[in-house]
Each structure stands twice: as structure tokens, then as C-alpha cells.
C-alpha positions in Angstrom: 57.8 13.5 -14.3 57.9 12.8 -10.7 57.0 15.6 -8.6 58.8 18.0 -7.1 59.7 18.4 -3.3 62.5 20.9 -3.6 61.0 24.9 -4.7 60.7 25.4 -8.0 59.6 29.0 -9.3 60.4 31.2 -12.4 59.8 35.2 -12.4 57.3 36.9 -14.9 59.0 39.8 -16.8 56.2 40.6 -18.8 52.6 38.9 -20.6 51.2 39.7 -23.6 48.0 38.4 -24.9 45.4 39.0 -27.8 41.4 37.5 -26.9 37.9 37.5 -28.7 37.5 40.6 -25.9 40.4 42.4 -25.6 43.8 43.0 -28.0 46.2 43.5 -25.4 46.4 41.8 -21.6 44.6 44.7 -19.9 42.2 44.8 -22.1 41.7 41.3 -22.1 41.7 40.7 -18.4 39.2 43.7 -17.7 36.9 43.1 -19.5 36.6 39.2 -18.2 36.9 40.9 -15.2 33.5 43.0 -15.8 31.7 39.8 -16.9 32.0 40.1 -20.9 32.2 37.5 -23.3 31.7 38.2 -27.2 30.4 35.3 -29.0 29.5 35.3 -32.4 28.7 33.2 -35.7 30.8 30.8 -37.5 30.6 29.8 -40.9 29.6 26.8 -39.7 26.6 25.3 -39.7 25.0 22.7 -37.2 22.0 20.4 -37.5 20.1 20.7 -34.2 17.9 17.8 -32.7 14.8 18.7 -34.4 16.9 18.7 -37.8 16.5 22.4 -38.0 20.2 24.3 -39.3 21.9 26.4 -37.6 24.8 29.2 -37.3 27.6 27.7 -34.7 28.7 30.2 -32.7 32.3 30.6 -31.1 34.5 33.5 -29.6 36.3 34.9 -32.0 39.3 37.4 -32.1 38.3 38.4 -36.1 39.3 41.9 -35.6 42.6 40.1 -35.8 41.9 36.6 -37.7 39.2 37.3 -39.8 40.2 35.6 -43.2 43.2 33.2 -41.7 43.2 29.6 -41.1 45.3 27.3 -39.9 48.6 28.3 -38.8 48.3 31.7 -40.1 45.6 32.1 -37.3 48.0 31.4 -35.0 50.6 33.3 -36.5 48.4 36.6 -36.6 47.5 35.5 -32.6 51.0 35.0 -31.2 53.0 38.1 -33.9 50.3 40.4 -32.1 50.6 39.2 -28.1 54.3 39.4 -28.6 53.5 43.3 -29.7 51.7 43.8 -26.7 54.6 42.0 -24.9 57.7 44.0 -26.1 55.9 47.2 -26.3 56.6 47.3 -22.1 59.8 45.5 -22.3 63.0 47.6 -22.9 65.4 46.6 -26.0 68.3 46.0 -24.1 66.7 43.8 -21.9 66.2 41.0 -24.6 69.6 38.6 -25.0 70.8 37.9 -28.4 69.7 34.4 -28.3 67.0 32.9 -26.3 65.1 29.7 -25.3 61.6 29.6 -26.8 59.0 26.8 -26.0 56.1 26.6 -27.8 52.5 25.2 -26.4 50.4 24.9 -29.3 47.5 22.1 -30.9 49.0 19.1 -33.0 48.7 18.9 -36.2 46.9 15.9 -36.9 43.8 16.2 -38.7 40.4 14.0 -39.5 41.0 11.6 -42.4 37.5 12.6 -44.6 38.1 9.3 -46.0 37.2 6.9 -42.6 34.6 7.9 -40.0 35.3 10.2 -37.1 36.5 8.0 -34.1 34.4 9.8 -31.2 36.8 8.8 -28.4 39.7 10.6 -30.1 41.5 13.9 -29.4 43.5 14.6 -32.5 44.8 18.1 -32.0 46.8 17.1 -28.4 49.5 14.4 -28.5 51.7 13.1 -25.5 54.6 13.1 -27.8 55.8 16.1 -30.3 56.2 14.5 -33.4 58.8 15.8 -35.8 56.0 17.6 -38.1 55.2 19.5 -35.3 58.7 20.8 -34.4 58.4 22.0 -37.8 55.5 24.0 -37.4 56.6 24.7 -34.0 59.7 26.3 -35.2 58.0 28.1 -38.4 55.4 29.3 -36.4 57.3 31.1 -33.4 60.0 32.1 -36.4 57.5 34.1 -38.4 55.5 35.2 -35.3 58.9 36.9 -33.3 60.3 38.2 -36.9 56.2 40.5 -38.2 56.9 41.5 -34.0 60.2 42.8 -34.5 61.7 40.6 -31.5 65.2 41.4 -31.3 66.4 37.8 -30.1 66.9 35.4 -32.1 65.8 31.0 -30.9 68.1 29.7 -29.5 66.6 26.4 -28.4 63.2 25.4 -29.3 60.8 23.0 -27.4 57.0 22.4 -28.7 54.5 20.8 -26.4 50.5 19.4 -28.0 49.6 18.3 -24.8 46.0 20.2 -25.1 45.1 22.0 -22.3 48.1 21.1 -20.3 50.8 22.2 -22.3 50.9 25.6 -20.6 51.4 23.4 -17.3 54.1 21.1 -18.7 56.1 23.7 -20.6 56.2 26.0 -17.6 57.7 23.2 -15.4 60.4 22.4 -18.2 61.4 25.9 -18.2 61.8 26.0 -14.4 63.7 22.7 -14.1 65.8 24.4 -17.2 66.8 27.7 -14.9 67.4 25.4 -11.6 70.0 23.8 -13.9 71.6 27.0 -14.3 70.6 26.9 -18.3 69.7 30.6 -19.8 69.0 33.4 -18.8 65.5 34.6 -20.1 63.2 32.3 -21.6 59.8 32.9 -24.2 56.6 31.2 -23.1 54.4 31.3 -26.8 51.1 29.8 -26.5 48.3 29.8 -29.2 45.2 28.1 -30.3 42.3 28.5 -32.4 39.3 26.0 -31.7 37.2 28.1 -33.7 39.5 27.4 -36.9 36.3 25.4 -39.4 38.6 22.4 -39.2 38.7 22.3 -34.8 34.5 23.3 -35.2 33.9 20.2 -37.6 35.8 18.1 -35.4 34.5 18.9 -32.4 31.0 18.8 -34.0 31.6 14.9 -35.5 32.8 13.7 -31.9 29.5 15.5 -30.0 31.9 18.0 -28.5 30.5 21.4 -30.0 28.1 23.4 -28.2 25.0 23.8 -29.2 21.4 23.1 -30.0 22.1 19.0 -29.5 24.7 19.6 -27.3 23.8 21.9 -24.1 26.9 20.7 -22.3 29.6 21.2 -24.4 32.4 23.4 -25.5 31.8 27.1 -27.1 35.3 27.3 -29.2 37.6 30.2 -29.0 41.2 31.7 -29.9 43.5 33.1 -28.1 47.7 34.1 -28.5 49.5 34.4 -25.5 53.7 34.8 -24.7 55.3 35.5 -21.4 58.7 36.3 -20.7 60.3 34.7 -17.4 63.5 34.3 -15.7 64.9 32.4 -13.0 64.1 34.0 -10.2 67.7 34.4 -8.6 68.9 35.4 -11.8 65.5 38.0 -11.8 66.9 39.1 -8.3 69.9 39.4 -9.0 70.5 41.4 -12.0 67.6 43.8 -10.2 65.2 42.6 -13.8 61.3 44.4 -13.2 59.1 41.6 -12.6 55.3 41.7 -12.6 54.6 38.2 -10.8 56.2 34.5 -10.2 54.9 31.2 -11.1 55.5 28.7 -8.5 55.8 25.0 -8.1 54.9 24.0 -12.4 53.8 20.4 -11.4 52.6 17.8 -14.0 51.5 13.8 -13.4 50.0 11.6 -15.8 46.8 10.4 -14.9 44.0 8.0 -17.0 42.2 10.0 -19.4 38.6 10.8 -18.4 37.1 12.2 -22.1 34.9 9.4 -23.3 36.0 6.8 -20.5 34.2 4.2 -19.6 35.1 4.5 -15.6 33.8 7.9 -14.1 37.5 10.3 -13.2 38.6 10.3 -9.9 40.2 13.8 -9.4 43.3 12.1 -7.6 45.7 13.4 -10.2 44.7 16.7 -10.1 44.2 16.6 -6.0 47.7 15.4 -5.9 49.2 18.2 -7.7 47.5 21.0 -6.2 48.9 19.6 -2.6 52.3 19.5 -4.3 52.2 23.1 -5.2 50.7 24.1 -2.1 52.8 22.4 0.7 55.9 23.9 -0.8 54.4 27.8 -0.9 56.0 28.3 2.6 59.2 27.4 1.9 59.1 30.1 -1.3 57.5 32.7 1.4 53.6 32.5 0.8 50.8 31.0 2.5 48.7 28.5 1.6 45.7 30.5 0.9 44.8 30.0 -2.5 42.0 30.4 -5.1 41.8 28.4 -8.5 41.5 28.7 -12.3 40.6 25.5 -13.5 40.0 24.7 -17.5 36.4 23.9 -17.3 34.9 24.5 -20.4 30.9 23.4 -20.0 31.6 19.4 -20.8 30.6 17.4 -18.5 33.3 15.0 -18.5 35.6 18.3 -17.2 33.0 18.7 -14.6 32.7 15.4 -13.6 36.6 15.2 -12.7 36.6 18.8 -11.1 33.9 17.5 -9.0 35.6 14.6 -7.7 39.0 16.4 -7.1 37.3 19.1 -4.8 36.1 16.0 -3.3 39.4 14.9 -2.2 41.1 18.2 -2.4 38.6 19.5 0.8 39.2 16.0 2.6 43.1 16.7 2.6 42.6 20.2 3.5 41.4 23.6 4.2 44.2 25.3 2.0 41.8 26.3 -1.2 39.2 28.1 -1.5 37.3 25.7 -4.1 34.3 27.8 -3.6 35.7 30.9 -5.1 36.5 29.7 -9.1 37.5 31.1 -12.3 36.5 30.0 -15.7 38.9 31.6 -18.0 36.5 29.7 -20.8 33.9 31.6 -19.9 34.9 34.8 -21.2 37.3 33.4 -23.9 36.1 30.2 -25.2 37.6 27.0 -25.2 41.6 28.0 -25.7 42.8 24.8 -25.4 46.8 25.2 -25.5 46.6 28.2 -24.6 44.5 28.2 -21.9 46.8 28.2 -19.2 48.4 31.2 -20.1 44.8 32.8 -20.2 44.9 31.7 -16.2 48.2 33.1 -15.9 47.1 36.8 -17.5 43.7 36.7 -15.1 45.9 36.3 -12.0 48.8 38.4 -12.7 46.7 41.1 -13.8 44.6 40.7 -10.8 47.6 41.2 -8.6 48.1 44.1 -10.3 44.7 45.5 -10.0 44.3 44.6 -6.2 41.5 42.2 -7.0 42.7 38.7 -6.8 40.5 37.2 -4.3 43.8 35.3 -1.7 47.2 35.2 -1.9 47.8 32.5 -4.3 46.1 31.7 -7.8 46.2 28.2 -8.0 45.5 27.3 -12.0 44.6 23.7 -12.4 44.8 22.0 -16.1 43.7 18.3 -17.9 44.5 17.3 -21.3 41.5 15.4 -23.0 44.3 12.6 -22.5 46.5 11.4 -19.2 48.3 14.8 -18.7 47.7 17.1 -15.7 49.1 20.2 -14.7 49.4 22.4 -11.8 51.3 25.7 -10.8 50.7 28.5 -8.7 51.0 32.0 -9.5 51.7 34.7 -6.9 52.4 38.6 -6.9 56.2 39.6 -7.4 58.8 39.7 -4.5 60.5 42.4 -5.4 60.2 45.9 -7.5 63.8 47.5 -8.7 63.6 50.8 -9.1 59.9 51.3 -7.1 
């Protein structure tokens, strides 16, 4: 999509979310918040450079998972986020029918039969195939019926754009309400890198971290849902709101895992100017500090590094000094990792920690796809 020079912003009714550290939001957010992580071993095991064998280790949610692969893992993930959800949203506020969009990993998987094509990504794809609409639809079905959702889907949309699906399904939503389409929406997001079949694929492209690999990705799970509305609709009908997101941005950019060219950052510079020059005109300043996907590879640092680069030459609007690593204290979430982001900063609003104004959260796909969107406290309390 082109970007965006008229404001685009959707209001947060409520988060949920469910994390290696935490089985609700607050939880979740506090404790990244006091510096925790929990990683742990996998049943996996990894041959290190000496040829000595090895646990992999990974950040797991098994209070919740343990035993379930697959899409059941996600399942279990999302059914208990959307119970931390709609525990602090009232019944009546739920419509009969509403618009659900799903950001979760594709479902391609590694053919034992030929060897692993390093410069792959097979669990993100530009385009939702019909298999994954499927699961898409099974998945958010079974996940809203075990948490007793009282609205039933009534369109579906599933985005397997990796890290930026988060990114690209919150600006489909927003473009969505500026049409005047629906009144609430569901945000689902789920992923489970440290699923055996993600940890032996990352391990056969070089990807997982560990005693041959110092720089790369410690695998995680996380389910995550957020409710939003359009924010005159929000307004409006006087609907609680906890935070906004503004300005969901998204270009498509050339992909920087295994290229042969080093990343330029332009993409991802672009974007965050996009969202920024547009916070006045939806009443904030530019004062901003990021969440960025960076996950310990080198190729994510590489492309942050050059995007700060340009992002300081175009201007002093954000802080790129003050970061947060979501990964850090979660693991890699992949898909869901922008709604990790979103929980950090809303919650930090909340808490009267959030370092500015403005959480800027910044997102890449292994592939072309970035994503940017800003998220800022909410305008107005009903009721307060």
C-alpha cells in the first residue's frame, strides 16, 4: 500500500495476552518491565561447534502449552489471551457479529525429503494461501468458542507476513473503520517459534541460538488479541478505551535475511516519518520512543543500524537511544510480536512509565514487508 497522508488511528478497548512470563497482560508486561525473562530447555537437541550435544533452550509458556503442537499451541495461546481479554470487557459491549483478522505463521513446512534451502523463510508468506484461511478460520473459531466469546466472525482476514503482520493487519483494520465498515473489530495474534518443527527449522537454516550460533534467535510463544474501534465511533458511543494506535503504515522493501547487499534501513526510516509527521494533526507530539523486533540476528541489527542512521539525519523526533526489545523478555514471537509491542506500551501508559509521549513500534518480515504504527495513551475516559 501506498502510504498514508490523511490520519489514520483506531481505539484500544481492551488487550489480552498470555507470555513465557506472565498469563495475563499485567503480568506479562511487569514482569518485562522488572527485567525477567524465563528461558528453559527444549526437547531439542543441538550439536555445538566442538560436536558436543546439547539442550536448545527457548521461552516457553508450558504452564499453558506443555504437551501441544502445532495449531493446538496456538489454540491454547490465543483461547487463553482472549480470557484475559473479556474478563475486563462487559457482555453487552460485544456485537453479535464481528470482524476478526488473524496474524499468525504460515503453514508451510520443510520437505524432509530435499535439503533445507538456508535463504528461505517458510513460516511467513506475502500472500495468504487458501490453506491458511482454513487454519485461519479453524483456529480463531475454536480459540473465541473454549473463551466463551459471545460474537460470532463475521468477516475473516489472515495475514503470514512474519513479523509484520501485526503492522499490516492493524492498517487494514483502520482503513476498514475510515470506510465506515463495522463497528468493533478482533486483533488475534499467535505464534510458537518454540513448536520442535519452528526449532529444527531455524536450527537447519543457522538461525537458532546457541553454542554455534551466538547471534541468533532464542524462540518463544506468545497469544495475543486486542479489541479496537474506530475512534469516532469509540467517541461517540462514549466506549472505555485504554489507548489508540495511530498512523498503521506498511511498504514493501527488499528483503535483508540472507542478502547478498547489506539493508539500507530506508523502508523502515520512511515509515516511522510517515507515522510521525501526521501525530500533530491527531493531537500529539512528535516525541517518541521505539519497540523494534530485534531478536539477536545480526541481519535485524544490521538494518536497525542503518535506519537510525537515516532516521537521526531526517530528524530529532525519536529517541533511538531509548529502545525496547520485546524479544528479550519473550523470545522470538514472530507474528505476534507486534502485539507484544502494543501490550509493553499501552500498559506502560497505564503505569506512568512509558519513557515520551509516543511508542513508536517498528517491524520487518524476514521478507520485503515493513510495518510501522504508533501507539499513544487514550483521549478520552467515559465515566472517569
Amino acid at each position: 500500500m501506498p502510504l498514508h497522508d490523511f490520519p489514520l488511528r483506531l481505539a484500544i478497548v481492551q488487550i489480552g495476552m498470555v507470555s513465557s512470563i506472565g498469563a495475563d497482560v499485567k503480568t506479562s508486561c511487569a514482569s518485562a518491565r522488572a527485567g525477567l525473562s524465563r528461558p528453559s530447555q527444549l526437547p531439542y537437541i543441538v550439536v555445538g561447534p566442538d560436536g558436543d550435544a546439547s539442550q536448545a533452550t527457548g521461552h516457553q509458556a508450558d504452564h499453558l502449552t506443555k504437551g501441544f503442537r502445532g495449531d493446538g499451541r496456538l489454540i491454547r495461546l490465543l483461547a487463553r489471551a482472549l480470557d484475559d481479554l473479556s474478563a475486563n470487557v462487559a457482555r453487552e459491549v460485544w456485537p453479535p457479529t464481528i470482524d476478526v483478522y488473524v496474524a499468525m505463521p504460515a503453514s508451510f513446512r520443510d520437505d524432509p525429503d530435499r535439503d533445507v534451502e538456508g535463504s528461505s523463510s517458510p513460516w511467513e508468506s506475502d500472500q495468504t494461501k487458501p490453506p491458511d484461511l482454513a487454519r485461519g478460520r479453524s483456529i480463531a473459531e475454536k480459540a473465541m468458542a473454549a473463551a466463551a466469546i459471545p460474537s460470532s466472525i463475521r468477516s475473516l482476514a489472515v495475514i503470514t507476513q512474519g513479523q509484520a503482520s501485526v503492522g499490516v493487519t492493524l492498517e487494514t483494520a483502520a482503513l476498514s473503520f475510515q470506510n465506515r465498515q463495522g463497528r468493533l473489530a478482533l486483533i488475534l495474534a499467535a505464534d510458537a517459534p518454540v513448536d520442535l518443527e519452528r526449532v529444527a527449522s531455524l536450527d537447519a537454516r543457522g538461525r537458532l541460538k546457541g553454542p554455534s550460533v551466538p547471534a541468533g534467535a532464542g524462540p518463544g510463544e506468545i497469544g495475543a488479541c486486542m479489541l479496537v474501534a474506530g475512534h469516532d465511533m469509540a467517541i461517540s458511543q462514549r466506549v472505555r478505551t485504554i489507548g489508540q494506535i495511530l498512523q498503521p503504515q506498511t511498504l514493501d522493501s527488499s528483503a535483508s535475511f540472507n542478502a547478498d547487499t547489506a539493508p539500507d534501513g530506508r523502508a523502515t526510516s520512511t515509515l516511522a516519518g510517515a507515522v510521525l509527521r501526521l501525530l500533530p494533526a491527531c493531537g500529539f507530539e512528535q516525541d517518541a520512543w521505539c519497540i523494534v523486533d530485534l531478536n539477536g540476528e545480526a541481519y535485524r541489527a544490521r538494518e536497525w543500524g542503518t535506519a537510525m542512521i537515516h532516521m537521526n539525519q531526517s530528524g530529532p523526533l525519536v529517541d533511538t537511544t531509548t529502545i525496547w526489545l520485546p524479544a528479550m523478555h519473550f523470545g522470538e514471537s514472530g507474528a505476534a510480536s507486534g502485539l507484544a509491542a502494543t501490550a509493553l506500551a499501552v500498559r506502560s501508559f497505564a503505569r506512568r512509565y512509558a519513557p515520551a509521549t509516543t511508542a513508536l513500534i517498528l517491524s520487518a518480515a524476514d521478507g520485503g514487508k515493513r510495518a510501522a504504527f504508533a501507539v499513544v495513551e487514550p483521549t478520552e475516559q467515559p465515566g472517569a
